[in-house]
C-alpha positions as CSV (number, residue, x, y, z in Angstrom):
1,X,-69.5,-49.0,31.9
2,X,-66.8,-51.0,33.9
3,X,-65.0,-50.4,30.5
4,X,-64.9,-46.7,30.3
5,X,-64.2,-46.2,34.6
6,X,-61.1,-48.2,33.8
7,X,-60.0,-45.8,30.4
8,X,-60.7,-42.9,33.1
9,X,-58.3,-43.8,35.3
10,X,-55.3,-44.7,33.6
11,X,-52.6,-41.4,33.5
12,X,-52.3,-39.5,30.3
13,X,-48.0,-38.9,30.6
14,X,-44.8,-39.2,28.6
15,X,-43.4,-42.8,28.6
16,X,-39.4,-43.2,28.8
17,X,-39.1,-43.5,25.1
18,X,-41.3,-40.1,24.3
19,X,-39.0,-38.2,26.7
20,X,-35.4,-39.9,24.8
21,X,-37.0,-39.1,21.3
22,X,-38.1,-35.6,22.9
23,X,-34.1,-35.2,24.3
24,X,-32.7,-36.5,21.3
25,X,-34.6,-34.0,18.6
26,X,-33.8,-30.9,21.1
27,X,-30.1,-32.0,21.1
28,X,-30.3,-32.3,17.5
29,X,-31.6,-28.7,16.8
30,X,-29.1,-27.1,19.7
31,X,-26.1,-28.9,17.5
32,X,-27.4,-27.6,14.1
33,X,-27.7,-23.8,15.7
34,X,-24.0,-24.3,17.1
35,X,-22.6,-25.1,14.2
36,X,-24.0,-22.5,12.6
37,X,-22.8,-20.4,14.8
38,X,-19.4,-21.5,14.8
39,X,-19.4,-21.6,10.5
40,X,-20.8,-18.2,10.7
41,X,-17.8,-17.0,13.4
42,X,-14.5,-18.7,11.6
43,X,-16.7,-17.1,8.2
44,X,-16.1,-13.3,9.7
45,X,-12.6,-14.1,11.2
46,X,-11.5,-14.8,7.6
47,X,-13.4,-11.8,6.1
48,X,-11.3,-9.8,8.8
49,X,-8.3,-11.1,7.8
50,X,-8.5,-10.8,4.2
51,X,-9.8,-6.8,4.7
52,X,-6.8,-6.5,7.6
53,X,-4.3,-8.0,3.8
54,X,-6.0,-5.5,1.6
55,X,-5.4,-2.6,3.6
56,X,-1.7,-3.9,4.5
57,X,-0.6,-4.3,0.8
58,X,-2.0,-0.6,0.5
59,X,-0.2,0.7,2.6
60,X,3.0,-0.7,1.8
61,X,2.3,-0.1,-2.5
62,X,2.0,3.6,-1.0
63,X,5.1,3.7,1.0
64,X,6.7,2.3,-2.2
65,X,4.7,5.1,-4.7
66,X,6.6,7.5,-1.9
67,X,10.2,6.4,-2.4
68,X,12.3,8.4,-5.1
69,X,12.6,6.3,-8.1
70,X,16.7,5.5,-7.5
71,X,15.3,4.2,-3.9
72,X,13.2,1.4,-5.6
73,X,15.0,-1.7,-5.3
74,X,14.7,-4.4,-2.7
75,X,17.8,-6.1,-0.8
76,X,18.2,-8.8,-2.6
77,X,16.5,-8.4,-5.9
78,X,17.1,-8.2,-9.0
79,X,17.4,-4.5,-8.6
80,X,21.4,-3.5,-9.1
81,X,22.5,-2.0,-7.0
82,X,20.6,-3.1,-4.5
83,X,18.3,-1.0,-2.1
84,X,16.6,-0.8,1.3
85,X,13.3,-1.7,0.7
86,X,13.1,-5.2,2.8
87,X,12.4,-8.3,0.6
88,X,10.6,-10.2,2.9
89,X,8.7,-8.9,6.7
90,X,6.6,-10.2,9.0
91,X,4.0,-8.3,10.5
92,X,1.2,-8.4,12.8
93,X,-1.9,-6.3,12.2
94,X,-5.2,-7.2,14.4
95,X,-3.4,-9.8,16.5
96,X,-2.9,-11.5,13.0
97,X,0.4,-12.6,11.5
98,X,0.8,-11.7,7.9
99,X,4.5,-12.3,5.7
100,X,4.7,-9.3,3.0
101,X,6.9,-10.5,0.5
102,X,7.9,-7.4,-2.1
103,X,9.3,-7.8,-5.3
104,X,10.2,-5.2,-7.4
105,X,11.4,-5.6,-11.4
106,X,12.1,-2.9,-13.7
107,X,10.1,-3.9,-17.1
108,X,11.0,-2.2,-20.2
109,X,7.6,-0.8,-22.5
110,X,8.1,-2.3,-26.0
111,X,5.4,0.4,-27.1
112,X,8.3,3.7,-26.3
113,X,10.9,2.5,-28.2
114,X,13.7,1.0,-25.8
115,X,13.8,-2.3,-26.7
116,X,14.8,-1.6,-30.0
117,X,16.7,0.9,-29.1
118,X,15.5,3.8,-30.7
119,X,15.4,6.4,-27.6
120,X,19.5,7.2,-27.4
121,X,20.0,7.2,-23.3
């Protein structure tokens, strides 16, 4: 009986190294969720940015479509004589920096005749 009075009293508890292992696991799982988080935030931010390029080079292929056809050539093209279409720009769109580079190049359509020269200009 002495046997079983002692078990009784003796503490059930956490020792030190329960409570590290216990710290150490939490601080694992808390690491795991903030990097997910963080994947998942730079992940939008570049979905942003690539919607924020589509709509840019849009805009600009419509303010091109709008021009009169003698207006399309760039500055400094290939385009003679040259036009006022800006080669290169740098905007900012959703606190975003993009560079718009526009290049513009007359292409001649084998299929109508010109290269060979069978249309008489």
């Amino acid at each position: 009986m002495e046997g079983t009075i002692q078990r009784a009293n003796i503490k059930a508890g956490f020792t030190l190294i329960e409570v590290m292992i216990d710290i150490l696991v939490v601080a694992m799982v808390s690491a795991a969720v903030l990097a997910a988080y963080s994947a998942s935030f730079k992940s939008m931010e570049l979905a942003r940015a690539k919607i924020t390029s589509v709509a840019l080079a849009n805009e600009k292929m419509e303010e091109l479509r709008n021009l009169p056809y003698d207006s399309l050539a760039t500055e400094t093209g290939a385009i003679y004589p040259p036009g006022d279409v800006l080669d290169n720009e740098e905007l900012v769109r959703h606190g975003i920096r993009f560079n718009v580079h526009i290049v513009i190049n007359y292409i001649d359509d084998s299929y109508d005749g010109n290269v060979d020269g069978t249309i008489p200009l």
